[in-house]
Phi, psi and omega in degrees: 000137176289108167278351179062225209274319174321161123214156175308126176238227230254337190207119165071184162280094195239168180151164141001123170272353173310312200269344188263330232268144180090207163293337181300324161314302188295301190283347166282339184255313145337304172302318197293270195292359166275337165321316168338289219046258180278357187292098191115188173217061163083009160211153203254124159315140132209143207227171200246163144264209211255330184348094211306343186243015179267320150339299217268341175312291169334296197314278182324314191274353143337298206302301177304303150005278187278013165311306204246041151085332177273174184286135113276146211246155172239114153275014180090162198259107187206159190315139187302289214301342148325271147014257179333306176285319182283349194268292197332325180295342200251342174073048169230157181283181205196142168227116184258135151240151183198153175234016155083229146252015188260141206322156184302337163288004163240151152213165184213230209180096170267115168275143170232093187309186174299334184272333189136195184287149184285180176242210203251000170268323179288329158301331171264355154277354174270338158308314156278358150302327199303139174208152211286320191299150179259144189261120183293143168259152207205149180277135191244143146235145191232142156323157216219092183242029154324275204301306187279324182308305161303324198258010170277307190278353178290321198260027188258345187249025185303348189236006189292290189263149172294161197293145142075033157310324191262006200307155158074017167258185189218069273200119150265136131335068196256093150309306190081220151210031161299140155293330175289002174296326177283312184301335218263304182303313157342264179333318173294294192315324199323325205263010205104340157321157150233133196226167227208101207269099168256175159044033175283132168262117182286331164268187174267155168213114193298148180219102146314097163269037179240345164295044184297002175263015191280177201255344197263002136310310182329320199253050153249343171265008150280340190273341187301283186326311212277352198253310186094068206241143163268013196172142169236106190266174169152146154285178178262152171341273177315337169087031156275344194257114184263152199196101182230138190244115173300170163332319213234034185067006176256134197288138160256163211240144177356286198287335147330281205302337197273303189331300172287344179288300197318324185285312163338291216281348171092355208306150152241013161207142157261136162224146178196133177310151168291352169260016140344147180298132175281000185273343165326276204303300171351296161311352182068358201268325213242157196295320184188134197220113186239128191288108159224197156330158211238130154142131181298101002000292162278321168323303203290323193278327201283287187322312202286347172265358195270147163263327190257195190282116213236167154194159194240137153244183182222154181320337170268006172096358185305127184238139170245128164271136168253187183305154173103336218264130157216150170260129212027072180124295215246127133352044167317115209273136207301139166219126193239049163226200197271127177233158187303325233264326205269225220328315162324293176310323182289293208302307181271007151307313190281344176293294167323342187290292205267037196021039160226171182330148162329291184316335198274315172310307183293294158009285198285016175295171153255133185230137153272144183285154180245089222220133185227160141195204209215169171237133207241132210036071182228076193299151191328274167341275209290336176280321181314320178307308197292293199315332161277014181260323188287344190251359177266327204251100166288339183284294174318295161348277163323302187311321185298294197298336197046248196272355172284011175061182193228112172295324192181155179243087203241155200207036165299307175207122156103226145225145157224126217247156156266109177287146147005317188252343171131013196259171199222130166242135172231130165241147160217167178275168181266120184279020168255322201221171174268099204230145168235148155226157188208136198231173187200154168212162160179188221245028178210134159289354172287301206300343197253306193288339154298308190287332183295316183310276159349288170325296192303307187287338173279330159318287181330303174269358163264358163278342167112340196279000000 
């Protein structure tokens, strides 16, 4: 069977919404529960982002759904992590569509067992589930769990901060077309906030929240001045991605915010991808700090094997609870996928604890200064090419790096190589989009916004763009 442009990346099934809409749907979600086989109890979640081609997707994957004899639940246009916690609580599998932060003319499909998000065994069984046969289309009606699905994740995060934590902050919104905008607003006022709803969109717009030089950023260190803000939040399309800007207009980058929730949160082993902040190990607060491939697949198999309290994020701040972690107190019960809502809270909990700015808080880290963006429309085959010339050919390599020299090398995901002076450039491709990324740290913020640069042009000219 011709699949186009799907295939499984880094968090789900993406591709072409062109390409999804229809049977490729129904048999991917066929494949999905018959790989299940008896595994739930007779019914599928599903929940949506804001997207235009995500509606008629949902429809399809009903369809396929009551195909095989089970219920479909409609949760509504709601946060992936949202999702996730009402089917699991209820011991059912779940499906969101989304297409995340990749451009709007794609979309895709996060599977969930009864258990939580699948892995990379499970992708290759729904693949091999996969068939050629066509799924009818027939009118579904689904139960309506939007309104509890929301008062489930809403009510998980009521004890995280002591009551009347955020009084006197002052907080935006960047709504967007997030699903997480109305919930986000909740959560805050619940502690006290008073928040400040911008720039919301009625169509869709994809937002990369590891991309901070994107144009769809521009009117937020105005809004920081023009509001009189301590802070400014928001997600990626789905509410996985967390996307936080300080008082004094500057963003803080994912793995920071996952750095500070595991530290809220009590953790004593981290798992996180390598292209993580290298200052993880550096604080010493945590027990073990486990390196893995970039994409919640791998994270979630690493964490589900740890015992005592782990929590896992990924370089965009997406945060997971494993098993151990309890707060004031209290149990916090494991969700092992990534979600936007929790590292915002923890991270402007911790400000508020020790009553200062955000910026300040991040201060005592020791940080490499830190900076990622991407080269755009760059199919796969041609990044695969460079990356495999930069990690086979030392020559090539050398030529590249010249006097900033090459210290060390790791080919964990991508390549990322340690320069000479201590500084880290990594590329790798993007398993969502046709994409090169390109991540940095270095021991200046000129120096680090110099070395990206550098990188993204040397990507550039040797890919032909």
């Amino acid at each position: 069977m011709d699949t186009s442009s799907l295939k499984f990346g880094t968090s789900g099934l993406r591709g072409l919404a062109a390409d999804l809409e229809g049977q490729a749907a129904r048999r991917h979600v066929t494949a999905f529960l018959r790989h299940l086989g008896t595994e739930g109890a007779g019914r599928v979640y599903l929940g949506r982002d804001h997207r235009a081609s995500s509606p008629t997707i949902m429809r399809d994957c009903a369809i396929a759904i009551a195909a095989e004899g089970l219920e479909p639940v409609d949760c509504g246009a709601l946060p992936t992590p949202a999702l996730a916690l009402h089917a699991m609580a209820t011991g059912c599998p779940a499906i969101m569509v989304t297409g995340s932060h990749i451009p709007a003319d794609r979309n895709g499909l996060k599977f969930y067992r009864p258990d939580g998000e699948i892995g990379k065994a499970d992708e290759a069984g729904i693949l091999a589930m996969l068939s050629d046969a066509a799924v009818a289309a027939r009118p579904v009606r689904m139960p309506d769990e939007s309104a509890a699905a929301m008062e489930r994740y809403v009510g998980r995060f009521r004890g995280l901060l002591p009551d009347g934590a955020l009084r006197g902050r002052r907080i935006g919104i960047f709504e967007h077309s997030t699903v997480a905008r109305d919930v986000l607003g909740r959560v805050l006022r619940h502690f006290g906030a008073e928040t400040i709803g911008l720039g919301r969109l009625e169509g869709f717009v994809p937002v990369d929240t590891e991309a901070f030089g994107d144009g769809v950023f521009s009117p937020l260190p105005g809004w920081v001045a023009q509001h009189g803000l301590d802070a400014i939040v928001s997600a990626d399309g789905d509410g996985d991605r967390p996307l936080l800007m300080d008082g004094t207009g500057e963003f803080v980058r994912g793995d920071v915010l996952g750095l500070l929730s595991a530290r809220y949160l009590g953790a004593d082993i981290v798992v996180t991808p390598v292209t993580s902040n290298s200052a993880i190990e550096r604080t010493g607060l945590f027990g073990q700090v486990i390196r893995t491939k970039v994409g919640s697949p791998h994270v979630v198999a690493e964490l589900a094997r740890m015992t005592g309290p782990a929590i896992g994020f990924e370089a965009n701040g997406g945060t997971l609870v494993g098993r151990g972690i309890t707060v004031r107190g209290e149990t916090l019960a494991p969700l092992e996928t990534r979600d936007a809502i929790l590292p915002l809270l923890c991270t402007l909990g911790l400000a508020a604890a020790a009553g200062v700015a955000l910026g300040a808080l991040v201060a005592t880290l020791p940080l490499q200064h830190a900076l990622s963006d991407r080269l755009q429309d760059v199919p796969g085959e041609r990044s695969a090419a460079f990356l495999a010339r930069l990690a086979e050919d030392p020559a090539y390599a050398g030529a590249l790096f010249g006097a900033r020299g090459i210290a060390a090398m790791s080919r964990i995901d991508g390549v990322q190589i340690r320069t000479s002076g201590g500084d880290m450039v990594h590329f790798r491709a993007s398993g969502n989009a046709p994409e090169l990324r390109c991540y940095v740290e270095g021991g200046t913020e000129a120096g680090a916004r110099e070395l990206l640069a550098w990188g993204l042009g040397v990507a550039a000219r040797e890919l032909g763009l």
